[in-house]
C-alpha positions in Angstrom: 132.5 66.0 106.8 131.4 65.4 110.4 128.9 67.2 112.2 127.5 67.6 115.6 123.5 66.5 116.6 120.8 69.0 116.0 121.0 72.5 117.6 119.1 75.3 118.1 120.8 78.9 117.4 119.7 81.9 119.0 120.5 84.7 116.4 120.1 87.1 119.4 122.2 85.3 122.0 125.3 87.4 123.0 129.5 86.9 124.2 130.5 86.8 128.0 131.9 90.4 126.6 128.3 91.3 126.3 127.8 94.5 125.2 129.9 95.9 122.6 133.2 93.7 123.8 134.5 90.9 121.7 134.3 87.4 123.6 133.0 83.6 122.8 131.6 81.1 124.7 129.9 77.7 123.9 125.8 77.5 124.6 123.1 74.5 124.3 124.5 71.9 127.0 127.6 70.0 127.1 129.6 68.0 124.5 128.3 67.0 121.3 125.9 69.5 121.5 127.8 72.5 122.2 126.9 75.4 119.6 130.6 78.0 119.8 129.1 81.7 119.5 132.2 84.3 118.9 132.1 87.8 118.9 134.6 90.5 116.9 133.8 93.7 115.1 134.0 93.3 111.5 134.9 95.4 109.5 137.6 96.9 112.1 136.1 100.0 112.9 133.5 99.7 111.3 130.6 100.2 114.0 129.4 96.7 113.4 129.8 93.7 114.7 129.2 90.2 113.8 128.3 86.9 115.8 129.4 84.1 114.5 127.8 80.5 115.5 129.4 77.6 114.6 130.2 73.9 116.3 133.1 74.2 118.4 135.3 71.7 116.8 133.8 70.0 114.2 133.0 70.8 110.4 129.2 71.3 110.8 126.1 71.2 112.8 122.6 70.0 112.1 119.9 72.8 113.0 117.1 72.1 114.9 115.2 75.2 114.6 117.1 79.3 114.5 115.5 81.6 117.0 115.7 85.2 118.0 115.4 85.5 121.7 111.5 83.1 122.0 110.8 83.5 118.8 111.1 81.2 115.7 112.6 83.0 112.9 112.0 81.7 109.5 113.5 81.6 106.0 117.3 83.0 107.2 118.7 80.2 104.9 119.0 77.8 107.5 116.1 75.2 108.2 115.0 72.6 110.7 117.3 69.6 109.6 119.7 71.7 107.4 123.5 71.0 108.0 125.4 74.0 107.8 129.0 75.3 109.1 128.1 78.3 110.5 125.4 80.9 111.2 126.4 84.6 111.2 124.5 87.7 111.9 125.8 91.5 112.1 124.1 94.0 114.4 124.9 97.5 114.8 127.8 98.5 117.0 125.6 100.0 120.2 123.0 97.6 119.7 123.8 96.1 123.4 120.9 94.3 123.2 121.1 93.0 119.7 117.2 93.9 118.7 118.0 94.9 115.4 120.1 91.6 113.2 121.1 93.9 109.8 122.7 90.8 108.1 122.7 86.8 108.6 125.4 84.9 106.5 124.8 81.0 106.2 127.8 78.8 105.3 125.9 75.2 103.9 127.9 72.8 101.8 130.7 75.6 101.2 128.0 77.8 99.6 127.4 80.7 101.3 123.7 82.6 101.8 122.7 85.9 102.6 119.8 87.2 104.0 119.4 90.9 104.8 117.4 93.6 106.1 116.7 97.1 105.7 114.6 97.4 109.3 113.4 95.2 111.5 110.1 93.7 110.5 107.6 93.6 107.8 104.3 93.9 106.8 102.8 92.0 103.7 99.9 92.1 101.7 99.1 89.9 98.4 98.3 92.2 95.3 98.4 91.4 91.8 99.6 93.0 88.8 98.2 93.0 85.3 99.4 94.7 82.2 97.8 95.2 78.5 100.6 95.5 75.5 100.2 98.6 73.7 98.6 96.7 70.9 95.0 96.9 72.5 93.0 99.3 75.0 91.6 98.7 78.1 88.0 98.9 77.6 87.1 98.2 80.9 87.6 97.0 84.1 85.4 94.3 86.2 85.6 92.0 89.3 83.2 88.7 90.4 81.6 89.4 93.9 80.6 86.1 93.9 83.6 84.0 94.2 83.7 82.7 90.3 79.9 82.6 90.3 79.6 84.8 87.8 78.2 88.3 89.2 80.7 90.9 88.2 81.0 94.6 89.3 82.2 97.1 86.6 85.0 100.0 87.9 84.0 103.4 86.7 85.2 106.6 87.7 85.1 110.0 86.4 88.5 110.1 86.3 89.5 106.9 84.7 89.0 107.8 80.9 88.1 104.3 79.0 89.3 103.0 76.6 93.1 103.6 78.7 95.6 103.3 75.7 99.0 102.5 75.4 100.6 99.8 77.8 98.2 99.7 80.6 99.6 98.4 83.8 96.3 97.7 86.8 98.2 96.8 90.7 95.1 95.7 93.1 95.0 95.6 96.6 92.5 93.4 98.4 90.4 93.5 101.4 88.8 90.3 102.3 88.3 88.5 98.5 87.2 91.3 96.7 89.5 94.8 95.1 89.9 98.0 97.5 92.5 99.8 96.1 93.2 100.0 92.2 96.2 101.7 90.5 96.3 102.2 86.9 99.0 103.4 84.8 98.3 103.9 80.8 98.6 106.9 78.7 96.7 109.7 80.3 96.3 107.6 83.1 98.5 107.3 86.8 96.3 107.2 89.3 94.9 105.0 92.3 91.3 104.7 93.1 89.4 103.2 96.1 86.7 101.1 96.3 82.5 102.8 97.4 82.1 102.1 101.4 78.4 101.8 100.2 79.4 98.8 97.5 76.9 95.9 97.4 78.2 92.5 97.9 75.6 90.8 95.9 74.1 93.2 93.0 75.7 93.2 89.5 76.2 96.2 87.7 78.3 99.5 87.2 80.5 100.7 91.1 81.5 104.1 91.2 85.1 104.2 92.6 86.7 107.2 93.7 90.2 108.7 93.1 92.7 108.9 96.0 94.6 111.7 95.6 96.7 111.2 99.3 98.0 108.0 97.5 99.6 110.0 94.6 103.4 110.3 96.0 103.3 106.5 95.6 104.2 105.9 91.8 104.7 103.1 89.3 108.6 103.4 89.6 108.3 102.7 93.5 106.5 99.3 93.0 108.7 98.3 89.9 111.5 99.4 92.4 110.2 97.5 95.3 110.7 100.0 97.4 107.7 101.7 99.2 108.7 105.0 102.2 107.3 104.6 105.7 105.2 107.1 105.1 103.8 106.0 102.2 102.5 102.7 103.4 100.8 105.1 106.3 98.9 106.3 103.7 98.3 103.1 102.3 97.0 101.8 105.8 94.9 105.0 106.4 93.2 104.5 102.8 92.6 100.6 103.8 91.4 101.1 107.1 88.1 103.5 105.9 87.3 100.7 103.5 84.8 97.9 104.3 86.5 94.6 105.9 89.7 96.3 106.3 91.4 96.0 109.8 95.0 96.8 109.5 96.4 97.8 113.2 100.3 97.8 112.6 102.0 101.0 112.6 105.2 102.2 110.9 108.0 104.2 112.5 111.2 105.3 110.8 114.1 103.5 111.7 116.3 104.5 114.9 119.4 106.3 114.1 121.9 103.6 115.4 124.2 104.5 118.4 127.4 105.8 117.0 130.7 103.5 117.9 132.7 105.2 121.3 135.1 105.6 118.9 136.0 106.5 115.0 134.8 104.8 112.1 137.9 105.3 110.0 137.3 105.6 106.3 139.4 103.7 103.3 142.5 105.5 102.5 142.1 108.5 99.9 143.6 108.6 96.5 147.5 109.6 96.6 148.2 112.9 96.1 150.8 115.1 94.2 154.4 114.5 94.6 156.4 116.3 97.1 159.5 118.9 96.3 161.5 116.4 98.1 160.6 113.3 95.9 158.1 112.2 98.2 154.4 111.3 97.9 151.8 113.4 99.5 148.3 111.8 100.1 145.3 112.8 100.3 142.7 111.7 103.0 139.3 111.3 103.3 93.4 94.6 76.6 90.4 93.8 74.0 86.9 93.7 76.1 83.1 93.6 74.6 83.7 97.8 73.8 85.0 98.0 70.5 86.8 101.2 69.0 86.8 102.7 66.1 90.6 103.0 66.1 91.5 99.8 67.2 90.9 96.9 69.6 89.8 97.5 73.1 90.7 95.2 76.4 88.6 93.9 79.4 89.8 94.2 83.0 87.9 91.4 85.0 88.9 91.5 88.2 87.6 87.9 89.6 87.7 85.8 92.4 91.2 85.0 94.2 93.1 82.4 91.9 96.6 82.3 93.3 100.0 79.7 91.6 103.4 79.8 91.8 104.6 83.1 90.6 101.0 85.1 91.0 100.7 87.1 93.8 102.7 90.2 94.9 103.5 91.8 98.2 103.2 94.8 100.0 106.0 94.8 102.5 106.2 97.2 105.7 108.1 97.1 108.7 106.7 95.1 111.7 106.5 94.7 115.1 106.2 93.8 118.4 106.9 89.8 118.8 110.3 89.4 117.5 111.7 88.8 114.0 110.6 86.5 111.7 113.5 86.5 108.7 111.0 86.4 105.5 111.8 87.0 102.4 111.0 85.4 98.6 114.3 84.1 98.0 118.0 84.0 99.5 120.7 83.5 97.4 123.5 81.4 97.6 127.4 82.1 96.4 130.6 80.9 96.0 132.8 82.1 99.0 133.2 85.7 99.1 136.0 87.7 99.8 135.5 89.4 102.9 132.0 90.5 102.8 131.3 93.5 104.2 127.8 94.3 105.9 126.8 98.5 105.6 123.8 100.2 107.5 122.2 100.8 104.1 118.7 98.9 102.9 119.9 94.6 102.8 118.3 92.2 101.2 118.8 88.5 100.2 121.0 88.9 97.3 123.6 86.6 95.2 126.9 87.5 95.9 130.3 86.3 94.3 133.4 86.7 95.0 133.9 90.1 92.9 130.4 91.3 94.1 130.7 90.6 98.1 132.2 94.4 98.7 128.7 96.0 97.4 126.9 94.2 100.3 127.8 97.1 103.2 129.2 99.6 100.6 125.8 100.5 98.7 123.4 98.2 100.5 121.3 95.5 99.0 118.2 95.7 96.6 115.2 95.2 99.3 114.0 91.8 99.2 113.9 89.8 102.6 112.8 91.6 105.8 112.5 90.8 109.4 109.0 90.2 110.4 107.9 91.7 114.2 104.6 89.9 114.8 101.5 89.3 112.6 98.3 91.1 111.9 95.0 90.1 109.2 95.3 92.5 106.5 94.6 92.7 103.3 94.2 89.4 100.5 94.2 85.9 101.0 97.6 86.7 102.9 98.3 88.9 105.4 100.1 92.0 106.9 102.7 90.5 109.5 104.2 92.7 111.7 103.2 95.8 113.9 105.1 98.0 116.4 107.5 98.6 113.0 111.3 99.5 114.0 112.7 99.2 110.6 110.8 98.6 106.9 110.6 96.5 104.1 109.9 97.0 100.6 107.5 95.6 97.6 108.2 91.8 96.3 106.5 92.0 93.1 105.5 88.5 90.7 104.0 89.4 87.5 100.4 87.8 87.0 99.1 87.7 83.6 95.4 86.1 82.4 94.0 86.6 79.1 94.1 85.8 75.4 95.4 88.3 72.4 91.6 89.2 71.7 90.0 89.6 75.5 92.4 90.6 77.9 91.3 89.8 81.5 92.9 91.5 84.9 91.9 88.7 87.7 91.5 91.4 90.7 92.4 89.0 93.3 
C-alpha cells in the first residue's frame, strides 16, 4: 500500500458547493500532499451529509495532526503519525457552517473506527465508585484530609442510617483532593449528600454532611446508564459551585433543534399491504469497619487521599463550549467493514460495529461514550471539567474502583 506524506485534515473544512451542495476539491498544497475532501448526502435524503477526506489517488495518507477549524481535536481515531485511508465525518443537513460533526468514520488498515457524539462538547469530572457485597454493612464512611497522612474525617448525617445494608454502592465527587458530593445507594438508602462549607481542613473527627434533595432526580440507573440530562448536571454544577474550592464556570444548554432539509426526508418503504380485487398488491406507506453488629459484619468507608490506576477513576461528562471540539472519549472501536453505515440525529458514541450491526448507528443512536469537547475549565478531582458555552452534551464514563479486603472494606474517596 502506498501512501501520501503527512497531512493535516480539517474535520470542519467544506466543498466548493459549500453550503448544503455536494462538490470536492483537493486542500493542503500541491502534489504529494494534496488531501481530496468530497461532499454527498448520505443517506439520500436523509438530512445529513458526510465529508469524506481521503488522498486523491493513492491508497492512504499519513496524518499529521486532525483539526476542527484552529483547533486540535483529539482521540477521533486518527493520531499524529497514523496511516489511514480516509477520514469521514457527518454533520447535519443545514449545518452550513459545519459547527456541529455528529459522526467521524476512520478507515486504518481496512478496519474501520467510529467515534460519535450526542452534542457538541463535554464536560468531565473524575469520581469514583465503591460498592460493598451484600455479605457485610457499611459501618461507616471516612476520608484522609491530609493527603495519606493519616488524619481522617468521619461522614455523618442524620439521614444516612449506619450500618447501610444490603449491596451498598458510594459515587464521590471531588473538589480540589478531598469529597464534596457523596451518593449512597444501599437498602433504605438513595440519597446524595454534600460536604459542610464550615469543614476543617486539618482537625480529625466526626463532619456533619447534609442531604441534597435538588440532586434527587439524578438516580443510580442514570450513572450505571451513563447518561446524565442537561439539567441535571446544572444542578450538579449549582451544588459544586456553593462548596469550598469549587469553581465550575461552564454552562449547559440543550441542544439546537437542527435546520430541517429544503426538502423531504423520505422514510423506508412500509410493510405491503392486502391484495387487491384485481390480483394486485396494495402497500402500505409510512463493608466490615471497627463497628461491629450484632447481626452480622459491618464495613468501613475510608474515603482517602487521591490514588488513581488504570481502570480507577470515573467521569462526569457534560457538554462544552466555546473553543472548538476536542473528540474525547474512553475508547473507539474498530470493525470489520460495514455495510453502509448509517449516521441518525440520536445520542452517538464510539461503538463497535460489524457488519450486521452498522444499520443501528443512525437508526437508534449510539450508547453515549465519546463526546466533543468545546474548551476547558478546572473543575472538580485531580481531572477537570473541559468545555463551556455547551451546544450539545455528553454522558457519564464510569470504571469501577474497588479497595478493601473481605473483613474491612475501604471506599478511597478520591
Amino acid at each position: 500500500m502506498t501512501h501520501i506524506p503527512t497531512v493535516t485534515i480539517d474535520i470542519q473544512g467544506n466543498t466548493n458547493g459549500g453550503g448544503q451542495g455536494a462538490g470536492s476539491i483537493t486542500y493542503y498544497g500541491g502534489s504529494p500532499n494534496q488531501v481530496k475532501l468530497t461532499k454527498i448526502e448520505d443517506p439520500a435524503s436523509s438530512g445529513f451529509v458526510k465529508l469524506t477526506h481521503g488522498p486523491p489517488s493513492e491508497n492512504s495518507f499519513t496524518v499529521a495532526q486532525v483539526m476542527f477549524g484552529g483547533t486540535q481535536v483529539s482521540d477521533i481515531g486518527a493520531s499524529t503519525g497514523d496511516i489511514i485511508q480516509h477520514l469521514e465525518v457527518w454533520y447535519w443537513y443545514g449545518d452550513q457552517d459545519l459547527e456541529q460533526p455528529l459522526l467521524a468514520e476512520v478507515l486504518k488498515e481496512n478496519k474501520y473506527t467510529y467515534t460519535s457524539n450526542k452534542g457538541g462538547g463535554t464536560k468531565r469530572a473524575d469520581y469514583y465508585k465503591h460498592t460493598i457485597s451484600s455479605n457485610y454493612k457499611l459501618a461507616k464512611i471516612k476520608y484522609d484530609i491530609t493527603g495519606g497522612r493519616g488524619i481522617r474525617k468521619r461522614i455523618k448525617s442524620s439521614e444516612l442510617a449506619f450500618p447501610v445494608t444490603g449491596s451498598v454502592s458510594v459515587y464521590v465527587l471531588y473538589c480540589g483532593n478531598n469529597p464534596a458530593l457523596i451518593y449512597v445507594k444501599g437498602t433504605g438508602q438513595s440519597k446524595w449528600y454534600k460536604k459542610p462549607n464550615d469543614s476543617s481542613t486539618t482537625a480529625s473527627g466526626d463532619e456533619r454532611w447534609e442531604e441534597v434533595p435538588g440532586l434527587s432526580s439524578i438516580i443510580l440507573s442514570d450513572l450505571n446508564n451513563t447518561t446524565i440530562e442537561c439539567n441535571q448536571w446544572t444542578a450538579l454544577r449549582e451544588v459544586l459551585n456553593k462548596l469550598p474550592r469549587c469553581n465550575i464556570t461552564g454552562t449547559c444548554k440543550e441542544p439546537p433543534k437542527p435546520t430541517p432539509p429544503s426538502h423531504p426526508v423520505l422514510g423506508a418503504a412500509g410493510p405491503l399491504g392486502p391484495r387487491g380485487p384485481d390480483g394486485g398488491a396494495g402497500s402500505d406507506v409510512g463493608e466490615p469497619g471497627e463497628d461491629d453488629a450484632a447481626d452480622g459484619r459491618d464495613g468501613e468507608a475510608i474515603v482517602d487521599s487521591k490514588v488513581e490506576g488504570p481502570g480507577d477513576s470515573n467521569h462526569v461528562d457534560e457538554a462544552g463550549g466555546a473553543e472548538g471540539p476536542n473528540v474525547s472519549g474512553p475508547e473507539s472501536a474498530e470493525s470489520s467493514p460495514p455495510q453502509d453505515a448509517v449516521p441518525g440525529p440520536a445520542s452517538l458514541s464510539s461503538s463497535v460495529a460489524t457488519s450486521a450491526q452498522a444499520a443501528k448507528f443512525g437508526a437508534g443512536g449510539l450508547a453515549t461514550g465519546l463526546v466533543m469537547s468545546w474548551g476547558s475549565i478546572s473543575g472538580i478531582s485531580s481531572g477537570t471539567l473541559a468545555g463551556s458555552a455547551a451546544t450539545f452534551f455528553g454522558g457519564w464514563k464510569l470504571y469501577n474502583r474497588y479497595k478493601g479486603d473481605p473483613w474491612v472494606r475501604q471506599v478511597y474517596i478520591l
